[in-house]
N, C-alpha and C positions, 0 to 999 in steps of 0.2 A: 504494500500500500504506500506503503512512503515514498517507493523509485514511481510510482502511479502521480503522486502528488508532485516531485521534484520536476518531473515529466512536464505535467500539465503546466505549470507553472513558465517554465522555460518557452515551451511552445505560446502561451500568452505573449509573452515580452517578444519573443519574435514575432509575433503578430502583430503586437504595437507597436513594434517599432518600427512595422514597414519591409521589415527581411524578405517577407512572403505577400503578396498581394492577396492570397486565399488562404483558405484551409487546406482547398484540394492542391493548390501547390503546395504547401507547407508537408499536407502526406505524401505527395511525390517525393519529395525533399528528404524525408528522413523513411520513406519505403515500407510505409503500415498504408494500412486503411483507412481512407478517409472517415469511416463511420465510430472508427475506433479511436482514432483521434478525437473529434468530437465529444463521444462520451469520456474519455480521459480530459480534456478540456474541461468539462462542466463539473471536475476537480475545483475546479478555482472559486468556485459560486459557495463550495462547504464555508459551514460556520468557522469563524478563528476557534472557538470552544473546540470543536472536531476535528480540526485540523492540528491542534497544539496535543491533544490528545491522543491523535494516531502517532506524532512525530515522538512523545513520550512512551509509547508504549501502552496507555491506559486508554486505548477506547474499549466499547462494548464486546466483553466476552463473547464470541461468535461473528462479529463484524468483520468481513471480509473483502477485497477486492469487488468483486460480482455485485453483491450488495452496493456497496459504495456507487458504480456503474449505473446501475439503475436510475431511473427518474427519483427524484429528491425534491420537496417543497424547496421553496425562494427564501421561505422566513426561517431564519436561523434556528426558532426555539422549536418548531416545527420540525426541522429537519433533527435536532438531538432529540424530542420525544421517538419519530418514528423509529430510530436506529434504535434505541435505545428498547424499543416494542418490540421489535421483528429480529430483535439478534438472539 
């Protein structure tokens, strides 16, 4: 989860910076899946709460990659209830 998070992250800042004009060049670029890319992107939308807690080591018993991928609510307190439900 973490190289998941580092990932997303990196691919954002090349994005904003202009590196890439798209996403789909950005997956040509580094030779995944456009769609894979994407949902590794929407890495970057997790709460700082989730985030500080996967990079500790303390998130939710059972919380996994796969999970994490998934569609995920916008609102941060939203997003730590369900994980914290479904793990």
């Amino acid at each position: 989860m973490i190289k998941a998070l580092v990932r997303a992250h990196r691919w954002r800042g090349m994005l904003e910076s202009n590196l890439f004009a798209s996403v789909r060049d950005l997956a040509k670029a580094e030779k995944i899946n456009e769609s894979y890319l994407c949902r590794v992107l929407r890495l970057t939308l997790l709460s700082p709460t989730i985030t500080e807690a996967i990079l500790n080591g303390q998130q939710p018993e059972g919380l996994d990659l796969a999970r994490l991928l998934q569609s995920l609510p916008v609102e941060w307190d939203e997003q730590w209830a369900l994980l914290q439900a479904t793990t």
